[in-house]
Short mmCIF file of the C-alpha atoms (twelve columns), coordinates in Angstrom:
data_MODEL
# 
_entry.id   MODEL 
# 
loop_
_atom_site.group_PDB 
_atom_site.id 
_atom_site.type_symbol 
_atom_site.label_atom_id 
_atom_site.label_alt_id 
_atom_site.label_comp_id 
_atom_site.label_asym_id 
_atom_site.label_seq_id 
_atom_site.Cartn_x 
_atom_site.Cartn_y 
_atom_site.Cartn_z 
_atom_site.pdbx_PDB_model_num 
ATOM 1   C CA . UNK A 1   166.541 133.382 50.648  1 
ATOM 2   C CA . UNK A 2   164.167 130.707 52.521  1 
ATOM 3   C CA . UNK A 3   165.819 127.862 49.439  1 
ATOM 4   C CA . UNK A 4   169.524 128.968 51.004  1 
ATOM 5   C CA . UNK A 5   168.596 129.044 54.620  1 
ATOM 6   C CA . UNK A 6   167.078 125.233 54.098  1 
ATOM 7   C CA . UNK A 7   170.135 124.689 52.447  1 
ATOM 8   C CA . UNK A 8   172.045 126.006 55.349  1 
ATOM 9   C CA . UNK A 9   170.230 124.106 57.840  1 
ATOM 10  C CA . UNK A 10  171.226 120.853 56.019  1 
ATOM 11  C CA . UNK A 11  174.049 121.328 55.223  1 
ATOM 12  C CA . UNK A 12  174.632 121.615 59.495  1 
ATOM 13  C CA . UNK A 13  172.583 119.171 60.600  1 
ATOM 14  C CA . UNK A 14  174.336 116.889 58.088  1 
ATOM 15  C CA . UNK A 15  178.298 117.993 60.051  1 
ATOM 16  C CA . UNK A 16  177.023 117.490 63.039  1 
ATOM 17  C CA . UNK A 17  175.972 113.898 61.996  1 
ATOM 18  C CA . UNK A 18  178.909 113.582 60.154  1 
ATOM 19  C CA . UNK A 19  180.996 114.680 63.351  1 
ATOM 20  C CA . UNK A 20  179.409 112.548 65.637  1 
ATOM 21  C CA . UNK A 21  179.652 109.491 63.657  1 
ATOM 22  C CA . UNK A 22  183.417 110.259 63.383  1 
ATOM 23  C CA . UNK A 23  183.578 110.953 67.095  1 
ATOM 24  C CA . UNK A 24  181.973 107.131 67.514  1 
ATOM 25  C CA . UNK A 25  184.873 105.510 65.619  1 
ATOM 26  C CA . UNK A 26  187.297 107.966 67.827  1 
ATOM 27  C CA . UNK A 27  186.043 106.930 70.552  1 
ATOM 28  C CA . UNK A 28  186.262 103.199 69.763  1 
ATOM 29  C CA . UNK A 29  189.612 103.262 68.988  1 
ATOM 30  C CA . UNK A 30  191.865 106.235 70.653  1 
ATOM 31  C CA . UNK A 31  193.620 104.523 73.835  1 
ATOM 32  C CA . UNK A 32  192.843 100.447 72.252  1 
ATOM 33  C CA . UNK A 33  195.205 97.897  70.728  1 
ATOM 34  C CA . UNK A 34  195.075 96.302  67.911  1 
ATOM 35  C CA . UNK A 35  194.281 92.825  67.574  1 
ATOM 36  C CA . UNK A 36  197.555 91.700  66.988  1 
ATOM 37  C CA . UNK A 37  198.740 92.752  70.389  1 
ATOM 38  C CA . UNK A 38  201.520 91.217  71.692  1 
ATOM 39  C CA . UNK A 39  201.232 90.454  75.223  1 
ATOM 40  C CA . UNK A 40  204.412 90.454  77.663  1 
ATOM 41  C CA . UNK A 41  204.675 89.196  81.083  1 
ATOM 42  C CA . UNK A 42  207.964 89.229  82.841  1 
ATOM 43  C CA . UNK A 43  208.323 87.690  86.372  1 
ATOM 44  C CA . UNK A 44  209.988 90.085  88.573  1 
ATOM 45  C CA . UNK A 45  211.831 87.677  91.129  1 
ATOM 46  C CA . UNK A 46  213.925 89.938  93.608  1 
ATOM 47  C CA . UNK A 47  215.917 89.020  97.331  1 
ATOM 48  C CA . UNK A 48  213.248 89.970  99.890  1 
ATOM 49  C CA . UNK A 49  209.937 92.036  99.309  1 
ATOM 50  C CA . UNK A 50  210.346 93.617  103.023 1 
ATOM 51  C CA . UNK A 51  213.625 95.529  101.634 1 
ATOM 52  C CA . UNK A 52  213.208 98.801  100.448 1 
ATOM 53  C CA . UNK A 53  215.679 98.426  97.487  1 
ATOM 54  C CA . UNK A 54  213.595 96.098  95.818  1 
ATOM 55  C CA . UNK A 55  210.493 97.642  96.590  1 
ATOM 56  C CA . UNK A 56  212.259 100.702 94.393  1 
ATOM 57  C CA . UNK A 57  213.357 98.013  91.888  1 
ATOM 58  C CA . UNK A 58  209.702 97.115  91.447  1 
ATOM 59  C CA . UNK A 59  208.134 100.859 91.177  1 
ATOM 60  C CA . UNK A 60  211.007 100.927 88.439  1 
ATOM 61  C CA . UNK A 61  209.767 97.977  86.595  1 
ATOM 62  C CA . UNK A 62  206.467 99.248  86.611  1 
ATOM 63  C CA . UNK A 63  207.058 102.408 85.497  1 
ATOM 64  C CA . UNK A 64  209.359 100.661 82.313  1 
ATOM 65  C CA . UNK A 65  206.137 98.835  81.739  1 
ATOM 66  C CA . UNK A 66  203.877 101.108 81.535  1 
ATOM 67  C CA . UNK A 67  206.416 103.456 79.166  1 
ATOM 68  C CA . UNK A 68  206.880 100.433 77.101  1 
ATOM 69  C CA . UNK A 69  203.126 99.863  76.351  1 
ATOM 70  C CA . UNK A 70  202.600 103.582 75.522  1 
ATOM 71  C CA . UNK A 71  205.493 104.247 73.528  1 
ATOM 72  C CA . UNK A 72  204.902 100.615 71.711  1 
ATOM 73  C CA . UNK A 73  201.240 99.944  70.228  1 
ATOM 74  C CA . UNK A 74  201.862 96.466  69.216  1 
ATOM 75  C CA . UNK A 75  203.173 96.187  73.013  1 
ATOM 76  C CA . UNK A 76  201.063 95.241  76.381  1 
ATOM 77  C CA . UNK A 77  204.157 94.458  79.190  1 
ATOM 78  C CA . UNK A 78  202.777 93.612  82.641  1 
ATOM 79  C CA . UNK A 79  205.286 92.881  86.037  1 
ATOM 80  C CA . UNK A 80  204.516 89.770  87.598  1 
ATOM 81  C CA . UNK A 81  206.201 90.455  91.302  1 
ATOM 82  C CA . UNK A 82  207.567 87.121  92.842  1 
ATOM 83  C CA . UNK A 83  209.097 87.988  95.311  1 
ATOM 84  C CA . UNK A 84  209.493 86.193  98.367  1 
ATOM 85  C CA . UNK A 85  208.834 87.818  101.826 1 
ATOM 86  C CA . UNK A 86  212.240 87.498  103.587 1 
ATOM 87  C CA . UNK A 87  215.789 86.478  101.578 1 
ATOM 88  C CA . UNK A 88  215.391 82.937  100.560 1 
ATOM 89  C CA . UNK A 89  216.707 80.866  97.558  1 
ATOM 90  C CA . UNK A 90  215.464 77.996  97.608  1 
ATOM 91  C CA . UNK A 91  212.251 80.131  97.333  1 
ATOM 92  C CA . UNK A 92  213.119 82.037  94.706  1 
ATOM 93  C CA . UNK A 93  213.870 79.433  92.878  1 
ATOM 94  C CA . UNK A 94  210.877 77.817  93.311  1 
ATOM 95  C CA . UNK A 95  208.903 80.991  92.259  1 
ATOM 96  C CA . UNK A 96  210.731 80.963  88.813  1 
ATOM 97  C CA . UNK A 97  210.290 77.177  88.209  1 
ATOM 98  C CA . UNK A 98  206.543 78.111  89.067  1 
ATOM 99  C CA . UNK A 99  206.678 81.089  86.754  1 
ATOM 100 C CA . UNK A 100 207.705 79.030  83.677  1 
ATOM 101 C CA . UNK A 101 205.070 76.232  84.396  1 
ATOM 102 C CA . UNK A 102 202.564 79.489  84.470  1 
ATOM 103 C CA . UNK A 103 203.607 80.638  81.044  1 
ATOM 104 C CA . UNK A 104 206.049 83.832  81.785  1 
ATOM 105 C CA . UNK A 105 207.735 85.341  78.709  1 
ATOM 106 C CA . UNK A 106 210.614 86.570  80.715  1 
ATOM 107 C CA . UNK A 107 212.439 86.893  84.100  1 
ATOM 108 C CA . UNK A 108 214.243 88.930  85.732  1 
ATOM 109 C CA . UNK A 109 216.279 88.363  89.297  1 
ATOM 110 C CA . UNK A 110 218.830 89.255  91.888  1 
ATOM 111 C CA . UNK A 111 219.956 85.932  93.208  1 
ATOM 112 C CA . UNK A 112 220.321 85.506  96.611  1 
ATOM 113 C CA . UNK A 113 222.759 82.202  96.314  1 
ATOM 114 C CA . UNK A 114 224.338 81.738  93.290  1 
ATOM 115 C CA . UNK A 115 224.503 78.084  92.871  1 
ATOM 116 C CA . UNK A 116 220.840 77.650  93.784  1 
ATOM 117 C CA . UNK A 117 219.718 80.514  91.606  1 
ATOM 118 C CA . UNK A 118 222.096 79.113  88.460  1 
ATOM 119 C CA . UNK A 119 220.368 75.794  88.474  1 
ATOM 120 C CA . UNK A 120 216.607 77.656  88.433  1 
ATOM 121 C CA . UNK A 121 217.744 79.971  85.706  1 
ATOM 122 C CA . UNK A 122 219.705 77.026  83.305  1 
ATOM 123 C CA . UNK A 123 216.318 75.249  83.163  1 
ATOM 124 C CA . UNK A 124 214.145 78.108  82.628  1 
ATOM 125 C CA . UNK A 125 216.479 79.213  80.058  1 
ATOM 126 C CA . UNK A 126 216.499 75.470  78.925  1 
ATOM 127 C CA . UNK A 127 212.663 75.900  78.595  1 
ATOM 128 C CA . UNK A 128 212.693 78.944  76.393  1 
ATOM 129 C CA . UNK A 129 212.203 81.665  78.998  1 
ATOM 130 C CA . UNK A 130 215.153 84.503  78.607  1 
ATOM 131 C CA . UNK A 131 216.449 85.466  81.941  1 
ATOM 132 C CA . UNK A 132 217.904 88.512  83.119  1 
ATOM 133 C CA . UNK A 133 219.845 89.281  86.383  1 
ATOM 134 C CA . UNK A 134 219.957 92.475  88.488  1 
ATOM 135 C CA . UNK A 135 221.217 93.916  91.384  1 
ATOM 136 C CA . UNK A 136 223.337 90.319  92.266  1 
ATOM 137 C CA . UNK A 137 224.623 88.210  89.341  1 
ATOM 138 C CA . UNK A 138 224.626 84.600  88.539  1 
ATOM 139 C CA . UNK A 139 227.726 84.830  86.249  1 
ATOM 140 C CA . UNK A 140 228.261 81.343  85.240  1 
ATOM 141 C CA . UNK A 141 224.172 80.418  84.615  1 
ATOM 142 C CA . UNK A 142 222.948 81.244  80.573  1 
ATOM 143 C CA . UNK A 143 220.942 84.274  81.947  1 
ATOM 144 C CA . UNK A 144 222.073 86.838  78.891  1 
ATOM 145 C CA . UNK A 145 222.699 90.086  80.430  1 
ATOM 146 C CA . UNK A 146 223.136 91.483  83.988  1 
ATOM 147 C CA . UNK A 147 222.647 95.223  84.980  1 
ATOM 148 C CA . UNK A 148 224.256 96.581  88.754  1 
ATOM 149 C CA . UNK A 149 226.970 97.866  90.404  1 
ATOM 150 C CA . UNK A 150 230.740 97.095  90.443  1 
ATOM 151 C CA . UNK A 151 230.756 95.056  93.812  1 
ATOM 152 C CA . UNK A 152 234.150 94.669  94.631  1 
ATOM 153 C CA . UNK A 153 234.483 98.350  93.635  1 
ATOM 154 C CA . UNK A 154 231.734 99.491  95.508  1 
ATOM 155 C CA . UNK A 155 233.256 98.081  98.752  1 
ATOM 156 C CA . UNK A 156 236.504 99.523  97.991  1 
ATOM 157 C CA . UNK A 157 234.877 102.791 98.299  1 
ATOM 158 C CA . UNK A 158 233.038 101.926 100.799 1 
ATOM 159 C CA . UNK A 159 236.046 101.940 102.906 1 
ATOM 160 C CA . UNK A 160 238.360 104.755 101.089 1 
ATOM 161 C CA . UNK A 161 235.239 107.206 102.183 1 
ATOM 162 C CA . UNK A 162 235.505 106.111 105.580 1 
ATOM 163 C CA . UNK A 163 239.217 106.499 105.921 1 
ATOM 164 C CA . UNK A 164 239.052 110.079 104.696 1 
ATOM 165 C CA . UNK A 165 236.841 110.740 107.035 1 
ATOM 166 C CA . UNK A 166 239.066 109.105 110.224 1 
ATOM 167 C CA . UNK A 167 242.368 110.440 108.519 1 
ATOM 168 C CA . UNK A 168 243.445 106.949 107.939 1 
ATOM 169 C CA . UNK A 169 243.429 105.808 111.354 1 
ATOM 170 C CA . UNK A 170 241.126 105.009 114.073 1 
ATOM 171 C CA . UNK A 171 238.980 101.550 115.037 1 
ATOM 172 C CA . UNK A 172 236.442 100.380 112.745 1 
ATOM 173 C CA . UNK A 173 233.684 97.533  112.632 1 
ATOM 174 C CA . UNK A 174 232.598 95.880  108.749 1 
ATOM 175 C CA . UNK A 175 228.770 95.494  108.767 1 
ATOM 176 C CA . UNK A 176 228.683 92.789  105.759 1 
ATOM 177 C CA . UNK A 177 224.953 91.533  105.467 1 
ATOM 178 C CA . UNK A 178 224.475 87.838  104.262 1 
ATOM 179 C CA . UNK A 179 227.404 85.306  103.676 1 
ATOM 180 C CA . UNK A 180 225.640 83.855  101.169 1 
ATOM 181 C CA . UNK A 181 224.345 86.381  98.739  1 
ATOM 182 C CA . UNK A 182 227.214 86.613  95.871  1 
ATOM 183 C CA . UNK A 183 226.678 90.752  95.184  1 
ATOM 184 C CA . UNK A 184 227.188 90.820  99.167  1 
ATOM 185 C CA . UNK A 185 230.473 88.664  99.023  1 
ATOM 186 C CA . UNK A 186 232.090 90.964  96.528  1 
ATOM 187 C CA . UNK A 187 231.810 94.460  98.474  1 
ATOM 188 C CA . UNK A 188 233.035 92.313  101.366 1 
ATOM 189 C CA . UNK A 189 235.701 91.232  99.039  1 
ATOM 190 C CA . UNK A 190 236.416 94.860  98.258  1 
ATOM 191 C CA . UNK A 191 236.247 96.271  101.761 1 
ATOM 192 C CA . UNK A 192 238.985 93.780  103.340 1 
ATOM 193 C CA . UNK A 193 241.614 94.211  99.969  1 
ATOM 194 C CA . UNK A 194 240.996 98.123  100.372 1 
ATOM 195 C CA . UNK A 195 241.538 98.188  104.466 1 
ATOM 196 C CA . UNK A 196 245.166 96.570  103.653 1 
ATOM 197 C CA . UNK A 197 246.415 99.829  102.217 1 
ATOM 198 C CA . UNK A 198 245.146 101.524 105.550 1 
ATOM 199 C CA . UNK A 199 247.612 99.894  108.242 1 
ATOM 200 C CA . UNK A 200 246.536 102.074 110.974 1 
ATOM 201 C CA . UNK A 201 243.003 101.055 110.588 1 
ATOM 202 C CA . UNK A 202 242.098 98.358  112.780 1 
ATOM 203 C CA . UNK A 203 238.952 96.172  111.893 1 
ATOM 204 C CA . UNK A 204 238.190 95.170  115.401 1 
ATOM 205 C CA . UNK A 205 234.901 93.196  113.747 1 
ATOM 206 C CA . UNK A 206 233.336 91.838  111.080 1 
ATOM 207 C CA . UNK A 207 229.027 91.076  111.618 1 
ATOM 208 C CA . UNK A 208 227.359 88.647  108.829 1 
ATOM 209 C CA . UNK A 209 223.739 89.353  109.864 1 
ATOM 210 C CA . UNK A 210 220.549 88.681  108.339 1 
ATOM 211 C CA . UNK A 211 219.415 91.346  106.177 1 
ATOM 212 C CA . UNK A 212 216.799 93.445  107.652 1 
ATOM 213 C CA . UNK A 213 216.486 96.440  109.937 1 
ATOM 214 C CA . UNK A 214 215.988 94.786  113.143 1 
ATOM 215 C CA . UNK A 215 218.928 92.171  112.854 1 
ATOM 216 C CA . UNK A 216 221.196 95.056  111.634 1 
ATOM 217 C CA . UNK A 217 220.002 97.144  114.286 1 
ATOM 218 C CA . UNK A 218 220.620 94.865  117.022 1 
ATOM 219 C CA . UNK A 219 224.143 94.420  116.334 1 
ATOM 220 C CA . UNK A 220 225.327 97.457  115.504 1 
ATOM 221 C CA . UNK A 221 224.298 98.169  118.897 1 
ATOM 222 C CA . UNK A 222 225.958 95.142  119.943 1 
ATOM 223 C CA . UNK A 223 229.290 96.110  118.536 1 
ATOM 224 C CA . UNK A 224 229.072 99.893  120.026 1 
ATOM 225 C CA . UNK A 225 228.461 98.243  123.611 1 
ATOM 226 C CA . UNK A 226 231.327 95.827  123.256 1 
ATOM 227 C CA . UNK A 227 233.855 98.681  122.064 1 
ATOM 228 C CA . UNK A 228 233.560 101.676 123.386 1 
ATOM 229 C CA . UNK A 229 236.528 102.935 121.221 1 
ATOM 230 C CA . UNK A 230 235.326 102.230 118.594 1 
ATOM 231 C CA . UNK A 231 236.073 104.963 115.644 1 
ATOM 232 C CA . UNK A 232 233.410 104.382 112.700 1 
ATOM 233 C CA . UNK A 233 231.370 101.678 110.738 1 
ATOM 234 C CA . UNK A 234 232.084 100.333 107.074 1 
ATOM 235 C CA . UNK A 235 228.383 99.323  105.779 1 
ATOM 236 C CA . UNK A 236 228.269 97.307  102.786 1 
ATOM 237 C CA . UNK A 237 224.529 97.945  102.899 1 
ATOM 238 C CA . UNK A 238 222.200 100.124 104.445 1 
ATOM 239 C CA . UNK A 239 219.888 97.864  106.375 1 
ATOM 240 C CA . UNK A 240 220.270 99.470  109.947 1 
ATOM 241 C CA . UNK A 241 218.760 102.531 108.585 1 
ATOM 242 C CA . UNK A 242 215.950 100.885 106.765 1 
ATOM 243 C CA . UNK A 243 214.203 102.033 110.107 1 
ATOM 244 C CA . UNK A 244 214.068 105.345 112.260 1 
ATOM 245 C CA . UNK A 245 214.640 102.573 115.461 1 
ATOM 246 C CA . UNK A 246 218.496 104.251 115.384 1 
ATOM 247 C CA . UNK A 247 217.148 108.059 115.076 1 
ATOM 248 C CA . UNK A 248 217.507 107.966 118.998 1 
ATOM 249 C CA . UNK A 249 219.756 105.193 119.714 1 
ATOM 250 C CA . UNK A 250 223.080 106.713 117.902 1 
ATOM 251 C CA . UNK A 251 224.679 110.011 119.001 1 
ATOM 252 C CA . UNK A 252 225.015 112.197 116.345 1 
ATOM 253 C CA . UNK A 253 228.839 112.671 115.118 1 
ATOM 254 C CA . UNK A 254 230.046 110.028 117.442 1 
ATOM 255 C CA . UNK A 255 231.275 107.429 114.738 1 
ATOM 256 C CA . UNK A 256 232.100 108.271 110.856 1 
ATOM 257 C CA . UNK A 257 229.747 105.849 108.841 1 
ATOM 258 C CA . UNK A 258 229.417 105.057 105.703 1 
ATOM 259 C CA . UNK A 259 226.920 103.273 104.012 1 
ATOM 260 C CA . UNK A 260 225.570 101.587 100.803 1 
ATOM 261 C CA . UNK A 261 222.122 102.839 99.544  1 
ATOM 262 C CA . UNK A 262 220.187 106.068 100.410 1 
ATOM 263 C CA . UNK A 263 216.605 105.448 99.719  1 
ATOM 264 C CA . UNK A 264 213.877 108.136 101.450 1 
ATOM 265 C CA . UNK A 265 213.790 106.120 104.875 1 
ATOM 266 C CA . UNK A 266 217.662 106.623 105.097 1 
ATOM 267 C CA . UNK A 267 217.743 110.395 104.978 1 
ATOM 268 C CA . UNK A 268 216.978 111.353 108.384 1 
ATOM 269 C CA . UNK A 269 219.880 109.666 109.182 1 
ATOM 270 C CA . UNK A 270 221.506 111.838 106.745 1 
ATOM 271 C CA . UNK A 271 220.363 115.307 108.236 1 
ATOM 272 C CA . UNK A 272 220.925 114.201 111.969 1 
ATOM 273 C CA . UNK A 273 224.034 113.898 111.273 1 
ATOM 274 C CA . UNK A 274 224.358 110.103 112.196 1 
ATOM 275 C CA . UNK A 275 226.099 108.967 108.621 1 
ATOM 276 C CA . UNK A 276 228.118 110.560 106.716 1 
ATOM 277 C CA . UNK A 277 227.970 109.320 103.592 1 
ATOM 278 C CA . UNK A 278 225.530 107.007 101.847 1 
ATOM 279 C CA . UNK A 279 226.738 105.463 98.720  1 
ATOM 280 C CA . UNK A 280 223.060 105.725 96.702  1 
ATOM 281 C CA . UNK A 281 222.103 103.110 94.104  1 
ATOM 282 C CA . UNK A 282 219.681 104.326 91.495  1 
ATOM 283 C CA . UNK A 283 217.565 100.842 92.687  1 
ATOM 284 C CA . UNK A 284 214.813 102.130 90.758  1 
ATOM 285 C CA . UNK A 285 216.751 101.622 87.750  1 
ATOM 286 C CA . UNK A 286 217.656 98.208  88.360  1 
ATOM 287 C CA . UNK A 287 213.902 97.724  87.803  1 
ATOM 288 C CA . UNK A 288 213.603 100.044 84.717  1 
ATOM 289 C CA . UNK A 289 216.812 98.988  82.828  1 
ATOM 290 C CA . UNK A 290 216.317 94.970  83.387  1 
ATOM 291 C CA . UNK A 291 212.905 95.293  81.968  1 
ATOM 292 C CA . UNK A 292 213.918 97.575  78.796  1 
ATOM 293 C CA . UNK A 293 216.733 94.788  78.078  1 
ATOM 294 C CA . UNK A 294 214.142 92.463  78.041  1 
ATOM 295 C CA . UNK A 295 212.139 94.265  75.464  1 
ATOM 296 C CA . UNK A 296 215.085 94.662  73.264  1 
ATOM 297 C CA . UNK A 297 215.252 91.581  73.041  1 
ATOM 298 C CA . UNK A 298 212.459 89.366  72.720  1 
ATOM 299 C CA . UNK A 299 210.267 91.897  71.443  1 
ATOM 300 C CA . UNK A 300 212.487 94.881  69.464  1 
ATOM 301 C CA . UNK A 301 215.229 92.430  68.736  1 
ATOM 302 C CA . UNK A 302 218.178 94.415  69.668  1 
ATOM 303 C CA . UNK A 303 221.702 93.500  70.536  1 
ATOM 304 C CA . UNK A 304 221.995 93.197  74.375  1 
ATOM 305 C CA . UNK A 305 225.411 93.368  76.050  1 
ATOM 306 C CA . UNK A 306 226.247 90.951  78.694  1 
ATOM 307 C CA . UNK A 307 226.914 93.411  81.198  1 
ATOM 308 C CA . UNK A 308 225.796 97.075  82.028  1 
ATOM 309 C CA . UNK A 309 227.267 98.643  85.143  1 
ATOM 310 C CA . UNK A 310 225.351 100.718 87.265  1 
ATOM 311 C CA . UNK A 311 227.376 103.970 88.707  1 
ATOM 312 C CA . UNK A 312 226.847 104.898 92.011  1 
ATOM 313 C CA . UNK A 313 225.494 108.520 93.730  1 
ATOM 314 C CA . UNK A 314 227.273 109.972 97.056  1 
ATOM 315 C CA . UNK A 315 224.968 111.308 99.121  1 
ATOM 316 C CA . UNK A 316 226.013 114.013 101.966 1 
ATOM 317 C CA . UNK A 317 224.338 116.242 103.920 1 
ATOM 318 C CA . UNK A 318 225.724 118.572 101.423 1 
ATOM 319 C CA . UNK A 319 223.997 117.213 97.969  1 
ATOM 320 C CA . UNK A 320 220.813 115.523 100.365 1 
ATOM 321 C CA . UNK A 321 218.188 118.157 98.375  1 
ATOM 322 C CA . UNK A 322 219.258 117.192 94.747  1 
ATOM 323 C CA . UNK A 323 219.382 113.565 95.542  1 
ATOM 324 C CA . UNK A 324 215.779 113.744 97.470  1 
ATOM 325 C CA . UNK A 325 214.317 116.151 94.257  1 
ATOM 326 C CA . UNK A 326 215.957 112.857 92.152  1 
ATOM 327 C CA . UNK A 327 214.348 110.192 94.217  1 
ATOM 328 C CA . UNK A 328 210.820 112.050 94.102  1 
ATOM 329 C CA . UNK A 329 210.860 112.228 90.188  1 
ATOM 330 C CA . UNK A 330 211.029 109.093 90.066  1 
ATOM 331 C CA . UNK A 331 207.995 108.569 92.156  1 
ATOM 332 C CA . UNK A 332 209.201 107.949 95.314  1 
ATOM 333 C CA . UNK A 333 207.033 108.863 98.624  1 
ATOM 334 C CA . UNK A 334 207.872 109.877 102.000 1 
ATOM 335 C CA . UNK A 335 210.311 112.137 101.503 1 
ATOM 336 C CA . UNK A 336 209.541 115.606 103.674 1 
ATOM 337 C CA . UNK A 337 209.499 118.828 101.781 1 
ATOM 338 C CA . UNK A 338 212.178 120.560 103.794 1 
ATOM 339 C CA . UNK A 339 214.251 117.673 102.085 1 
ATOM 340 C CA . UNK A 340 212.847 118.975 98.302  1 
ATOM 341 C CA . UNK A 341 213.424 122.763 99.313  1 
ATOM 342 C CA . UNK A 342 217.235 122.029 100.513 1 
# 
């Protein structure tokens, strides 16, 4: 009996060393790379880092990367964010000339000015660094795929919405952003073919602003003073309402407005019944899908289109709890429970 008790006592002295010796090597390795790692950085060069759009675009990218390195163990993707502070290409440009000299493996953009932007992605490409567009294309540059929205189509519907809601008459002002930035020109594109099937619409003006709340702000006001008839606004973006400024500046129901993008400091503008209709981009995808290209295919190898269209997401006072439930899950903040409960 003593002879089997010894025995026992070995025999669990030895597991536990056993054990803990295996638990070691566990620990060394669970959650590590191997050595033949590959390392990714992509440069993440949006329009303007004080615009809430690509601020989503980024927490997008991030989130791709981080997927990306978990799902992949011979993966480790980092975002390199280049963005300038306010809409500027010449900057942007400059940040992905910069970004090649610093040894990138990939970037992505929305270009600002086409013709400035097509120059600064033809040499990168012409250095070996793939390029990928989002949000506002380059078409004629080598970049190899672009992911967004149908511009010209989006304005289009821009203005259909709108004319529902005045019964296809009334006075209207365009608010249409930068003159410059080519996703911009499109919608505008779209808005003025569309209003020609509307003859009793009048377009009493169009505002080119610069885009950020305060300048958008300013003239919408502007316009409002100046006609006091005035019916509705056609917004080809949502920059006034990047803001709550306009909470307490804009009566409720007094003009039918519809606008591009619907991001969490939008909504109150949503439930106060100020606009009617925001015409949401998934921006947080423009961040997620540009990166996963990019993966397929300098590091999976995969056959990339040359175009993938992004589809967007009315948002009413009707569907605002869905779309606020949608914009949390994806790791938005700010956005008030009552919205979530809706």
């Amino acid at each position: 009996m003593k002879l089997n008790i010894k025995n026992y006592l070995f025999a669990l002295m030895l597991s536990v060393f056993i054990f803990n010796g295996c638990q070691d090597i566990t620990d060394e390795y669970v959650g590590k790379k191997p050595e033949n790692v590959k390392q990714v950085n992509i440069t993440m060069v949006a329009k303007s880092s004080n615009n809430p759009v690509f601020l989503s675009a980024k927490i997008g990218a991030e989130a791709a990367a981080k997927d990306l390195t978990d799902k992949h163990s011979l993966l480790d993707l980092s975002i390199s964010w280049r963005t300038p502070l306010e809409e500027n290409p010449v900057e942007q440009a400059e940040r992905i000339i910069n970004a090649v000299q610093d040894g990138t493996d990939a970037i992505i953009v929305s270009c600002s000015d086409t013709d400035t932007l097509t120059k600064a992605i033809n040499d990168a490409v012409a250095s070996g660094i793939p390029v990928m567009t989002f949000d506002s294309d380059a078409p004629d540059s080598k970049r190899f795929s672009f992911y967004g929205p149908n511009d010209e189509k989006m304005g289009r519907t821009v203005f259909t919405e709108l004319a529902a809601l005045l019964n296809g008459k009334g006075k209207i002002a365009v608010l249409g952003g930068s003159l410059n930035a080519p996703n911009i020109k499109k919608r505008m594109i779209g808005v003025l073919a569309e209003a020609k099937n509307y003859p009793d619409i009048e377009i009493v003006e169009v505002v080119y602003h610069g885009e950020t709340a305060e300048t958008a702000s300013a003239e919408v006001l502007r316009v409002n003073a100046e006609h006091p008839d005035l019916d509705g606004w056609a917004m080809v973006g949502g920059w006034p309402f990047f803001s709550d400024y306009l909470l307490n500046k804009l009566e409720p129901g007094k003009y039918k407005i519809v606008a591009v993008d619907a991001l969490p400091v939008q909504l109150p503008y949503i439930e106060k019944g100020i606009v009617n209709a925001f015409l949401g981009q998934p921006t947080f995808r423009w961040g997620e899908i540009a990166v996963e290209k990019v993966i397929d295919k300098i590091f999976l190898g995969e056959e990339v289109k040359e175009n993938y269209e992004m589809k967007l997401i009315k948002v009413t006072i009707d569907n605002l709890g869905g779309w606020s439930r949608q914009l949390r899950a994806w790791g938005y903040d700010g956005i008030p429970d009552k919205y979530i409960l809706m």
